[in-house]
C-alpha positions as a printed Julia matrix, in Angstrom:
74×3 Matrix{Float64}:
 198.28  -63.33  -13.23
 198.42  -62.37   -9.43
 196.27  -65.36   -8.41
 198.77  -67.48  -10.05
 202.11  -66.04   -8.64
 199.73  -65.74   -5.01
 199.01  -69.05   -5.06
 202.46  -70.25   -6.06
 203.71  -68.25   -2.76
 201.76  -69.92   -0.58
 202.66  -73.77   -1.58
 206.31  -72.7    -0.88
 205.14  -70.65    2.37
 203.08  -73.9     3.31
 206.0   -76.26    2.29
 208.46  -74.58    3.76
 206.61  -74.61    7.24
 204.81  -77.77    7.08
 207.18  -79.81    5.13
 205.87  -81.47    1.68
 203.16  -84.37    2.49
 200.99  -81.51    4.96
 197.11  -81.66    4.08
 197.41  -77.78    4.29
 200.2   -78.01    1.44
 198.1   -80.36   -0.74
 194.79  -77.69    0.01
 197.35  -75.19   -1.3
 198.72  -76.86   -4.48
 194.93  -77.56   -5.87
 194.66  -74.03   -5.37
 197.63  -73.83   -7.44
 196.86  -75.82  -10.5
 192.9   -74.07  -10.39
 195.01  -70.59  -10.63
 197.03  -72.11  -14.09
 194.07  -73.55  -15.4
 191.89  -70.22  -15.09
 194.93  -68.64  -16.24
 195.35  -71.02  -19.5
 191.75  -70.58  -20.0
 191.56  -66.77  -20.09
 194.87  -66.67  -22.23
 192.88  -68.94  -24.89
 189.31  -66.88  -24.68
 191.32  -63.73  -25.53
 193.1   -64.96  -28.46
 192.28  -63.98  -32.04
 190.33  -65.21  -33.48
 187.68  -65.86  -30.47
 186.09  -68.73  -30.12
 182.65  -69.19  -31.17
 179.42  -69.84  -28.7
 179.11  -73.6   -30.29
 183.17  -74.05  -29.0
 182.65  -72.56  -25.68
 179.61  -74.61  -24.71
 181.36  -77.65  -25.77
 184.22  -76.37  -23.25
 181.54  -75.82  -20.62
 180.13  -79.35  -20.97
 183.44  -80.92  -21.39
 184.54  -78.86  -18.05
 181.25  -80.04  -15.85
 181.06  -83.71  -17.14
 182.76  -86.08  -14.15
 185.6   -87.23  -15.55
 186.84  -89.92  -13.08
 189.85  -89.63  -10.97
 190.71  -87.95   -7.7
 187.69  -85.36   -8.16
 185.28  -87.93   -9.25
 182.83  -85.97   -6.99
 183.38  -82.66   -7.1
């Protein structure tokens, strides 16, 4: 996916510029991992067979339910 391969270009733009431990860097590889994980997603939700309503709102909750960690409040 373009978002993907767009955010990929800009941790190495960011790196490259502002060297590896840069807030702006960091910013940029979240960015990153949100582009593979909507990527994984839609590659998933497309596959045959589809997935049902019952297994997508169990995805939903299981995606808005504060899991602990780093992005304990988000």
């Amino acid at each position: 996916m373009p978002e993907r391969r767009s955010a990929a270009g800009r941790v190495a733009q960011l790196t490259r510029h502002h060297g590896a431990n840069h807030p702006s860097v960091a910013a940029a590889r979240d960015e990153l991992r949100e582009a593979r994980l909507i990527e994984a997603i839609h590659k998933e939700a497309e596959a045959d067979p589809p997935l049902s309503l019952e297994q997508r709102t169990r995805l939903a909750i299981l995606l808005l339910q504060p899991l602990g960690g780093s992005n304990a409040a988000a």
